[in-house]
VOBA-1610 file (N, C-alpha, C; in pm, whole numbers, padded with zeros to 5 digits, always signed):
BEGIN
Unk-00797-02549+00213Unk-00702-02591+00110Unk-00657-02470+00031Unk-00550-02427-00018Unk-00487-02331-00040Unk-00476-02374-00226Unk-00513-02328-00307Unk-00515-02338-00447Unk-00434-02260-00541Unk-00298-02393-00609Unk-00188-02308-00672Unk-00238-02273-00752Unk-00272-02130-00859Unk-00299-02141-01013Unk-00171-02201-01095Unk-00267-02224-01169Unk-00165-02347-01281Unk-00055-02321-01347Unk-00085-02119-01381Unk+00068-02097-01451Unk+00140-02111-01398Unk+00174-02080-01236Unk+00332-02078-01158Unk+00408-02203-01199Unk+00492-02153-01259Unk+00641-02225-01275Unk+00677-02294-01122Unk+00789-02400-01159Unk+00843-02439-01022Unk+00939-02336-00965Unk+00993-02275-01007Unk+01038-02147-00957Unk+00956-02010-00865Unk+00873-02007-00946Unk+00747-01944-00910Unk+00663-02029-00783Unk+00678-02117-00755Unk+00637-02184-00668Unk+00697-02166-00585Unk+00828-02172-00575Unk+00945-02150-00461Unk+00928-02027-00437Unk+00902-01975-00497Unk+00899-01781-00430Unk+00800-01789-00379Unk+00680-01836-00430Unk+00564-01806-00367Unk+00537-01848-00205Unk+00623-01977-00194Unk+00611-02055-00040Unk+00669-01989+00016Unk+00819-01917+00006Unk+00917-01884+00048Unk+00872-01754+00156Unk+00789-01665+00061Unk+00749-01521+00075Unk+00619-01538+00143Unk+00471-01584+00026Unk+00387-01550+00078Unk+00366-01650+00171Unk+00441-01734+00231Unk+00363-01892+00266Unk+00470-01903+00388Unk+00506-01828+00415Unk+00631-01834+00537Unk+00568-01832+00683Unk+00672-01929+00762Unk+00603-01939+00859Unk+00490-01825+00916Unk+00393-01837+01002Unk+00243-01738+01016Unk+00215-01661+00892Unk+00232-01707+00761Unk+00230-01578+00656Unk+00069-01656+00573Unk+00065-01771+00571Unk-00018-01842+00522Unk-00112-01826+00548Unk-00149-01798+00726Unk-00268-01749+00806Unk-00343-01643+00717Unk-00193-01503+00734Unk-00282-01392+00724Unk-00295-01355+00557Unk-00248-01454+00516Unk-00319-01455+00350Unk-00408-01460+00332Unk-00511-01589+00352Unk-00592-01631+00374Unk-00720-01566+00416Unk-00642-01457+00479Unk-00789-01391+00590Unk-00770-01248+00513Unk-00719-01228+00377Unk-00758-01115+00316Unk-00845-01136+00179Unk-00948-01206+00211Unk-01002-01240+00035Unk-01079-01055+00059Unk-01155-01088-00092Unk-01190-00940-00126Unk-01327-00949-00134Unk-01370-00937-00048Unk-01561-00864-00028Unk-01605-00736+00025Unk-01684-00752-00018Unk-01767-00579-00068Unk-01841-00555-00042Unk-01918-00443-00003Unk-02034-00392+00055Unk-02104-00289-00061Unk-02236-00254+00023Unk-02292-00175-00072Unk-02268-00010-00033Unk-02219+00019+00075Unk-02159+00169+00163Unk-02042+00211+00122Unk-02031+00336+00077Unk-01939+00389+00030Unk-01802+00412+00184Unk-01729+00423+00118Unk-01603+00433+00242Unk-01661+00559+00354Unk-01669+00510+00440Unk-01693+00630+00597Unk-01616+00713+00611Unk-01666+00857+00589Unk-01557+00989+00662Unk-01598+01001+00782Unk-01480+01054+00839Unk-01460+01060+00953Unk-01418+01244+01021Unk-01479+01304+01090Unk-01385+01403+01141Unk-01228+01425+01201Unk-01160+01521+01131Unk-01000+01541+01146Unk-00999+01487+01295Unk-01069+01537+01394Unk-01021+01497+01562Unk-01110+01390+01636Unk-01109+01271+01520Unk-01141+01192+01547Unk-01031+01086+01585Unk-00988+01030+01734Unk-00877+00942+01788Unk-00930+00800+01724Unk-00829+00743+01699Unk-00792+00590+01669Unk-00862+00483+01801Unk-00854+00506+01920Unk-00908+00465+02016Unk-01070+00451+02049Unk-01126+00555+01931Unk-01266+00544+01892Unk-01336+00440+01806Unk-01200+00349+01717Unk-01205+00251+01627Unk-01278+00115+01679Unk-01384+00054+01591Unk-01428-00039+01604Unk-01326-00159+01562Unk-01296-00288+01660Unk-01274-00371+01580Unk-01194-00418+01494Unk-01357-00364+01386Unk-01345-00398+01218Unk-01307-00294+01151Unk-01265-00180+01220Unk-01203-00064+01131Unk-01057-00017+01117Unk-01020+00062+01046Unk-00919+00104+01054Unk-00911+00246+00970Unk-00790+00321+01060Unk-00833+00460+01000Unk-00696+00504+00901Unk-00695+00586+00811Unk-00630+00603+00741Unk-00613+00746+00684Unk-00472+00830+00676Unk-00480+00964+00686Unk-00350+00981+00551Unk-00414+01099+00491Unk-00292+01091+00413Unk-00232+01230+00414Unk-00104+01160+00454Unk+00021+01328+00551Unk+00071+01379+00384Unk+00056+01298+00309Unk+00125+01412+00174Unk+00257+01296+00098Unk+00227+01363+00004Unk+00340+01278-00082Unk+00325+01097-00112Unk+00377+01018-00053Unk+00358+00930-00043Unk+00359+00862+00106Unk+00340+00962+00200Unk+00337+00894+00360Unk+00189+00924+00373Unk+00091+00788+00459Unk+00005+00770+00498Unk+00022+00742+00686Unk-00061+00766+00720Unk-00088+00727+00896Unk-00162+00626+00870Unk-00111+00500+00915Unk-00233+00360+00902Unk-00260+00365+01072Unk-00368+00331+01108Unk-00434+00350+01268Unk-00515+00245+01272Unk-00501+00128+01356Unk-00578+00021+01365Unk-00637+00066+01533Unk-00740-00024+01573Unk-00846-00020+01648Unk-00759-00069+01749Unk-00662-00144+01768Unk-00556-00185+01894Unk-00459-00089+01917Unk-00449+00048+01828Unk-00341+00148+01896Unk-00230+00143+01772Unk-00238+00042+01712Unk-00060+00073+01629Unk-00091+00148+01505Unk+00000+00237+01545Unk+00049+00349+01416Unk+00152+00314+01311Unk+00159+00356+01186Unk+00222+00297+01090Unk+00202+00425+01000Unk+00385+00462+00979Unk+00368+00532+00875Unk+00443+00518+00755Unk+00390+00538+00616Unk+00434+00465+00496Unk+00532+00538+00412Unk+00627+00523+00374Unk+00725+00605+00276Unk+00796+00710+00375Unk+00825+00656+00515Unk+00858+00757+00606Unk+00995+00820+00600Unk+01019+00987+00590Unk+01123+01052+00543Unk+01121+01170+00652Unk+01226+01252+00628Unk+01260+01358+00688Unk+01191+01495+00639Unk+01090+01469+00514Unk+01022+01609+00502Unk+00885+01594+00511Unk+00830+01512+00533Unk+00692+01461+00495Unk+00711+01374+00639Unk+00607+01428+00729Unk+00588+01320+00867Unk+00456+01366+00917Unk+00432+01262+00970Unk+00276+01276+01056Unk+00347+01371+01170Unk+00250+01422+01240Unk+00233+01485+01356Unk+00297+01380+01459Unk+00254+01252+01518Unk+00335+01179+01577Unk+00386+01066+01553Unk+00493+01041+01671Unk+00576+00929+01648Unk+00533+00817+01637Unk+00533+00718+01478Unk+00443+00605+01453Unk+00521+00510+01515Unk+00471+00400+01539Unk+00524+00237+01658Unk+00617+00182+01498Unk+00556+00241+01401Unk+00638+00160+01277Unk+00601+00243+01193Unk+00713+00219+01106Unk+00772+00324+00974Unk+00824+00233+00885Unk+00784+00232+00720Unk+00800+00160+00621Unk+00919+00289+00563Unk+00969+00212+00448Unk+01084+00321+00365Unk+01110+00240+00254Unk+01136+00369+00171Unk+01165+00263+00031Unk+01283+00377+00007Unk+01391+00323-00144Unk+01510+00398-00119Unk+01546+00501-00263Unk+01420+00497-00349Unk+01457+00570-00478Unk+01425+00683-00468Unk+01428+00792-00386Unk+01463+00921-00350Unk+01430+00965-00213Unk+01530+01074-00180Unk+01531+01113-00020Unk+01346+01100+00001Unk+01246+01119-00080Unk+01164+01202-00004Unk+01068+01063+00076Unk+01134+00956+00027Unk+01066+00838+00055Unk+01171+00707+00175Unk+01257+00814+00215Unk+01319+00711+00326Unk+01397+00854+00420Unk+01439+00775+00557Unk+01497+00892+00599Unk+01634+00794+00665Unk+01766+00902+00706Unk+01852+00837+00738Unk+01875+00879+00926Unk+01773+00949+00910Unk+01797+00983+01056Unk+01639+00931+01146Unk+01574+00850+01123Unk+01419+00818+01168Unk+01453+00855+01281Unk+01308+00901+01405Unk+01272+00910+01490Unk+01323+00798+01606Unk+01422+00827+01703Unk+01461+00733+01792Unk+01330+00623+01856Unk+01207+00700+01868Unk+01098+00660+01956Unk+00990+00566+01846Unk+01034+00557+01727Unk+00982+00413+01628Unk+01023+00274+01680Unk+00945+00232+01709Unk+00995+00091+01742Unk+01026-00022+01636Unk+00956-00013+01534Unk+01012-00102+01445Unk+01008-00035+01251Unk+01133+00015+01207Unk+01183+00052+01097Unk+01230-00037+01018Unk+01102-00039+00897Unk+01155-00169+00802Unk+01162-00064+00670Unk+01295-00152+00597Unk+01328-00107+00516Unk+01298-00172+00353Unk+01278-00097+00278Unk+01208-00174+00175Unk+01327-00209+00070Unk+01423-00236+00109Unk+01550-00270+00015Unk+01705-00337+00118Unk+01743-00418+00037Unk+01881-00494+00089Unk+01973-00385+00056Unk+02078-00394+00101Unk+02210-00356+00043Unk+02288-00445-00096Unk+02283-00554-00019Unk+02338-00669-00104Unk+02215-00682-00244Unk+02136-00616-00262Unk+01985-00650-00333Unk+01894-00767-00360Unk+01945-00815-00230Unk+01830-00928-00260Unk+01718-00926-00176Unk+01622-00968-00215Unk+01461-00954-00224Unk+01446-00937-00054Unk+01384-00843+00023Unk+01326-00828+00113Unk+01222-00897+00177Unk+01200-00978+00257Unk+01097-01066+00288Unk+01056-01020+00446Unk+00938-00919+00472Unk+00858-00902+00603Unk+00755-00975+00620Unk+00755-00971+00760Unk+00631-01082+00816Unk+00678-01032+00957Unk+00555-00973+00948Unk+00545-00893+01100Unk+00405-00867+01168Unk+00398-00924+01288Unk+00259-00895+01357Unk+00335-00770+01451Unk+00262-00680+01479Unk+00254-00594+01598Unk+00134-00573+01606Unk+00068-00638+01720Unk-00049-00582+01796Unk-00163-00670+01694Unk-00242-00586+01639Unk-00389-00636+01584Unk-00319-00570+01420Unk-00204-00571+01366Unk-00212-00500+01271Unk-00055-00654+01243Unk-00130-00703+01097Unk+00057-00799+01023Unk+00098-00664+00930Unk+00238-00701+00910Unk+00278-00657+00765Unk+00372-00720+00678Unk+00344-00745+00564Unk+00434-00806+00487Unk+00484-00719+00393Unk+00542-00787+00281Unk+00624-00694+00179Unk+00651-00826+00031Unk+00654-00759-00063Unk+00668-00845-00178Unk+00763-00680-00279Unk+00916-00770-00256Unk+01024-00699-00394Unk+00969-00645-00511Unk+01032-00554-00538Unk+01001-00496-00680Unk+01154-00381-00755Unk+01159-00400-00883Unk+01279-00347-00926Unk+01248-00183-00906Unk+01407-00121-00930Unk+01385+00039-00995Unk+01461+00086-01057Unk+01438+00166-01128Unk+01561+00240-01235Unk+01643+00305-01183Unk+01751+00261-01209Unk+01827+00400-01150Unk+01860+00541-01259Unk+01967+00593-01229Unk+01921+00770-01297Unk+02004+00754-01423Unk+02047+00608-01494Unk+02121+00599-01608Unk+02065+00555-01680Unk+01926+00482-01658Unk+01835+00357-01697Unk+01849+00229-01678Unk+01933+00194-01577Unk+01952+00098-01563Unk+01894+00045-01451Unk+01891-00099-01372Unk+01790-00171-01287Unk+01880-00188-01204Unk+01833-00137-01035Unk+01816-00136-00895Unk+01731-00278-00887Unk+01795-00401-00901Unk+01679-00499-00814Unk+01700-00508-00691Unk+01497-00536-00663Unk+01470-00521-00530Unk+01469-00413-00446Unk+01506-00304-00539Unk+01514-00143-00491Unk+01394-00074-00418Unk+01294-00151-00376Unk+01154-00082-00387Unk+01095-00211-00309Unk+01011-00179-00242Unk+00918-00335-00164Unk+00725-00234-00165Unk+00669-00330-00199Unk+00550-00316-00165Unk+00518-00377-00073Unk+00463-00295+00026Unk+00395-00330+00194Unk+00274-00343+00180Unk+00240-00480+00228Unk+00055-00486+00310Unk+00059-00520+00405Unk-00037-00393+00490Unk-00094-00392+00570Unk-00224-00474+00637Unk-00233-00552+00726Unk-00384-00612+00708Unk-00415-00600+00913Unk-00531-00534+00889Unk-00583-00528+01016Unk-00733-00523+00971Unk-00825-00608+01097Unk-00949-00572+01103Unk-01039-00648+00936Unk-00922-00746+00918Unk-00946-00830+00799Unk-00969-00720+00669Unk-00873-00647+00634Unk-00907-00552+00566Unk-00744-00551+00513Unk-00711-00581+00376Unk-00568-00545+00331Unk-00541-00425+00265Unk-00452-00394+00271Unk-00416-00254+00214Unk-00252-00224+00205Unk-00256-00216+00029Unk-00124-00253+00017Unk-00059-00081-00109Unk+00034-00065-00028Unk+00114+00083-00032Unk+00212-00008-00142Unk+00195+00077-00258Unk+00299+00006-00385Unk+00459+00099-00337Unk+00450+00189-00295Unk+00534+00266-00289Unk+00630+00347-00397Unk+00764+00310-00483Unk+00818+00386-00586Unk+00805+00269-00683Unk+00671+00250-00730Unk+00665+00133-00847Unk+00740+00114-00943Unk+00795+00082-01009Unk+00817+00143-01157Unk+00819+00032-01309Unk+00729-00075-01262Unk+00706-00190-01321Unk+00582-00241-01345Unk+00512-00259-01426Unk+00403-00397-01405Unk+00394-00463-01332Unk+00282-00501-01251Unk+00306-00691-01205Unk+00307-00768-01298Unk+00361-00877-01254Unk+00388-00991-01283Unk+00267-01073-01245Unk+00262-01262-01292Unk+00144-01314-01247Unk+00195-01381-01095Unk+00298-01370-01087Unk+00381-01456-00999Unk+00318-01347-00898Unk+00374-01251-00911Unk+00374-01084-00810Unk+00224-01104-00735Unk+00110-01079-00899Unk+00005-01164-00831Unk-00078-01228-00700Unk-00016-01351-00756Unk-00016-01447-00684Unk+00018-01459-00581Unk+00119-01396-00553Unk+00179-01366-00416Unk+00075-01247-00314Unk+00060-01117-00390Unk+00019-01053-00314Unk-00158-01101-00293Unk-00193-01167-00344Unk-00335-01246-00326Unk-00422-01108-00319Unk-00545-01096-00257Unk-00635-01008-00311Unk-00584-00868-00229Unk-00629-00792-00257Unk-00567-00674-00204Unk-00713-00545-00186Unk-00780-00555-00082Unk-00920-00438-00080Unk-00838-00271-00159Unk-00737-00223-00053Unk-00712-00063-00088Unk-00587-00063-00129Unk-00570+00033-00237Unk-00415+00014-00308Unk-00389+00171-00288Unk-00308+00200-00244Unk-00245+00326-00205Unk-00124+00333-00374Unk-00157+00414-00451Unk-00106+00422-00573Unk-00001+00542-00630Unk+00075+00521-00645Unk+00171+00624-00699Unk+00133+00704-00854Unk+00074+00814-00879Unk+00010+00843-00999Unk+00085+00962-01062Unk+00227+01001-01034Unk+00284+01109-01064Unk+00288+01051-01242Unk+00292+00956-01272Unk+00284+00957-01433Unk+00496+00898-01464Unk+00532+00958-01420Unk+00633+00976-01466Unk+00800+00941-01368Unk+00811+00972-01275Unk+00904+00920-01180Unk+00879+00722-01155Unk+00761+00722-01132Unk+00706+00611-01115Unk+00682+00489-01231Unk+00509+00489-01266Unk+00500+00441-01381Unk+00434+00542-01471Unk+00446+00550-01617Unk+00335+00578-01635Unk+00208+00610-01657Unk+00084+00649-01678Unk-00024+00662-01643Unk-00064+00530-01670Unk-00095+00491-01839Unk-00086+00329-01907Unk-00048+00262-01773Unk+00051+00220-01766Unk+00147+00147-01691Unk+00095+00133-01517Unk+00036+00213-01499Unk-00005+00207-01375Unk-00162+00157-01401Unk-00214+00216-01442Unk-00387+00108-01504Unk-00369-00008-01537Unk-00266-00010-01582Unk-00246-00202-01600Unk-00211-00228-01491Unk-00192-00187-01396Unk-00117-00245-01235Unk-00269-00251-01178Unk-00340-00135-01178Unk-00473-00122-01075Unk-00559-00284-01145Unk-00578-00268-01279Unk-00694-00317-01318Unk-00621-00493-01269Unk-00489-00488-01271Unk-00442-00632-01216Unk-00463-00632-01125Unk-00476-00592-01056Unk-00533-00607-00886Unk-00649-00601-00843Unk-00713-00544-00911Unk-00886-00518-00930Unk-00949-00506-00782Unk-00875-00423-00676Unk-00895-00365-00557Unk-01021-00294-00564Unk-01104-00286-00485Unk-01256-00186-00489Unk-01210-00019-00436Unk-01135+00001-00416Unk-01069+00096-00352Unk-00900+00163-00389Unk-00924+00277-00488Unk-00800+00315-00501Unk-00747+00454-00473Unk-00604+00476-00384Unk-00612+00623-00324Unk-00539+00651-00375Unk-00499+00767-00442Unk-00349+00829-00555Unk-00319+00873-00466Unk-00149+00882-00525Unk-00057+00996-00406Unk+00060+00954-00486Unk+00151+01052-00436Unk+00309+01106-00502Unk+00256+01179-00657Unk+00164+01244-00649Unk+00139+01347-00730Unk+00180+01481-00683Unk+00202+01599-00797Unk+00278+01677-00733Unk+00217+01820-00805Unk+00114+01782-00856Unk-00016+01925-00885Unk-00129+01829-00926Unk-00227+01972-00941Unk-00365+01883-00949Unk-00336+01875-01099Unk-00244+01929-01209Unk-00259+01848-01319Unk-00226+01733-01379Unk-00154+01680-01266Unk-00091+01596-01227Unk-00213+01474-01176Unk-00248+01462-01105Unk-00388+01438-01072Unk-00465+01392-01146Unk-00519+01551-01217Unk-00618+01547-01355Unk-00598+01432-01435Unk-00441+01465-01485Unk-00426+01397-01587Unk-00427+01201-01569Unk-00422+01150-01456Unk-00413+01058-01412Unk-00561+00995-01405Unk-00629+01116-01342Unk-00789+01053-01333Unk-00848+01081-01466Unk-00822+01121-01590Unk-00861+01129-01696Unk-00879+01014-01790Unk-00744+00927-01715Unk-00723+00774-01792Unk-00823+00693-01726Unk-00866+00689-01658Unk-01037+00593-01558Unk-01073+00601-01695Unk-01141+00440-01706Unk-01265+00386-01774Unk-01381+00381-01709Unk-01472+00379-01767Unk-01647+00394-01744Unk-01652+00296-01585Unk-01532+00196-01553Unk-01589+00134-01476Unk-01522+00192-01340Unk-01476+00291-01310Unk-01420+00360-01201Unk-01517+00510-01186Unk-01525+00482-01080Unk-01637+00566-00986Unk-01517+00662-00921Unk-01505+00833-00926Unk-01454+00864-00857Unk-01521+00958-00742Unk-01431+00978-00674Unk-01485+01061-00487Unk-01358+01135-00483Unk-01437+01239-00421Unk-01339+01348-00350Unk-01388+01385-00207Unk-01254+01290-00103Unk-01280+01335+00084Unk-01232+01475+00080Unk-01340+01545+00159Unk-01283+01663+00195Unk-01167+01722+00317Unk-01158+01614+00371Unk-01066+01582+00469Unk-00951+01486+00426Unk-00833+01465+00483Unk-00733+01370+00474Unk-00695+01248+00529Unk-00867+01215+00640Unk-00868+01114+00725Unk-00976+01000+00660Unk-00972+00911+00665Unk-01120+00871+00650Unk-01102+00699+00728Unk-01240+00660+00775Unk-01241+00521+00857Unk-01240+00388+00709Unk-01188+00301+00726Unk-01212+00197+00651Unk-01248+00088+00694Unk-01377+00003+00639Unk-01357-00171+00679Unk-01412-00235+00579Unk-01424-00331+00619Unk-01461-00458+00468Unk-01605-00421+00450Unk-01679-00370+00559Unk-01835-00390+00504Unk-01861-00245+00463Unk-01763-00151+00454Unk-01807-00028+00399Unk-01721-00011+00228Unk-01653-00145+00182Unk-01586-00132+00107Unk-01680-00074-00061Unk-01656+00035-00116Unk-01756+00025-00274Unk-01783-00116-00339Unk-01906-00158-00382Unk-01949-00198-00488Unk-01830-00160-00634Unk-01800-00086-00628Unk-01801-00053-00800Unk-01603+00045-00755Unk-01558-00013-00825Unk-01424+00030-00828Unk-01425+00200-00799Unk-01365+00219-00699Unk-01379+00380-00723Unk-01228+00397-00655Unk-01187+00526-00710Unk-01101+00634-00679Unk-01138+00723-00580Unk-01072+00714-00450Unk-01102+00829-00360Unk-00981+00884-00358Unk-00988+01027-00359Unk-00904+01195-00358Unk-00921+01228-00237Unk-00777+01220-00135Unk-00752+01228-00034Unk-00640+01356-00036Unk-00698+01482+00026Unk-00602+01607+00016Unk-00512+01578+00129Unk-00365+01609+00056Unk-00250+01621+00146Unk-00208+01717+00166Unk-00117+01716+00224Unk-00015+01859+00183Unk+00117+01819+00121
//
């Protein structure tokens, strides 16, 4: 049985069926609640292949900026905020894009991507994915952006989750808002939040802790930072209840039973 919370409006209801509840979308909701282990997240060695993946894992690399390599245990590659200066080494089966600056979409993608989703309409209305490839869904839930006058781009921006290996993981991409309870509700529990922490293009610092602690993910990875004071200053705002880590590598394995106990921040070096 699937349980509305009580604030959603009837409006809010309609979005919620529309988006999160769309045909096969209900399934893979469902199969992302949020449990935890007592093992800290597994590193992995740089020349370690995806084809070595259990299962229940999934591997995760971070190429810099705001593009990640998502690598599930069935082969599909996925790369996030995919652009023309910032790319993995190879050609991912799928490429996410969002459109509030070149460095986060490209106009010329790789012919050999098979499926390029875009995180914005033309017309601006709300983006709705629901996509299986292989052992890996992906969905997407709208979000506004400023444009360079102060004024609002709706729907300018989509947040993508990823869910493989019963493990969600959701790339906010060029945030530049709060959630909402509706937003919420929609994106249901969320294990790893791939977070935008530049402070300032995005949300900031405030503004983004109120996003994490709404989501209350066991697992949070910064990126679209653009020095380590940048960084600093981001991990300075953690309360007593965030645990942080620093991978010495840019790869590391993920699954539900290695997820932290205790909210932590892992520091994943890019370039």
């Amino acid at each position: 049985m699937v349980r509305i919370p009580a604030f959603l409006t009837p409006f809010a209801l309609a979005l919620l069926f529309a988006v999160a509840f769309a045909p096969g979308a209900r399934a893979e909701a469902e199969r992302c609640p949020k449990m935890v282990a007592e093992a800290p997240p597994r590193l992995i060695p740089a020349a370690f292949k995806a084809s070595a993946l259990d299962p229940n894992q999934v591997s995760l690399t971070y190429i810099g900026h705001s593009t990640f390599l998502i690598e599930t245990a069935g082969g599909v590659t996925v790369a996030t905020d995919y652009n023309d200066y910032v790319r993995p080494s190879i050609v991912p089966r799928v490429a996410t894009m969002n459109r509030a600056h070149s460095t986060h979409y490209s106009l010329n993608p790789d012919p050999g991507i098979e499926y390029v989703l875009k995180g914005w309409s033309e017309d601006r209305s709300p983006v709705h994915t629901n996509l299986q490839v292989g052992d890996l869904w992906i969905g997407s839930l709208s979000t506004n952006i400023r444009d360079w006058q102060g004024g609002t781009i709706k729907n300018g921006n989509s947040i993508f989750i990823f869910r493989a290996a019963d493990l969600c993981i959701a790339h906010l991409g060029h945030l530049h808002h709060t959630l909402t309870a509706d937003d919420l509700a929609i994106l249901g529990r969320i294990d790893v939040v791939l977070a935008p922490v530049d402070g300032s293009y995005t949300l900031d610092v405030e503004g983004m802790m109120e996003v994490l602690k709404s989501l209350e993910s066991p697992l949070v990875i910064p990126m679209h930072y653009f020095n380590e004071g940048t960084l600093e200053r981001f991990l300075g705002v953690l309360d007593k209840n965030y645990e942080v880590m620093r991978n010495p590598g840019p790869t590391i394995v993920l699954s539900r039973a290695t997820l932290p106990t205790k909210p932590t921040v892992l520091v994943l070096p890019g370039r």
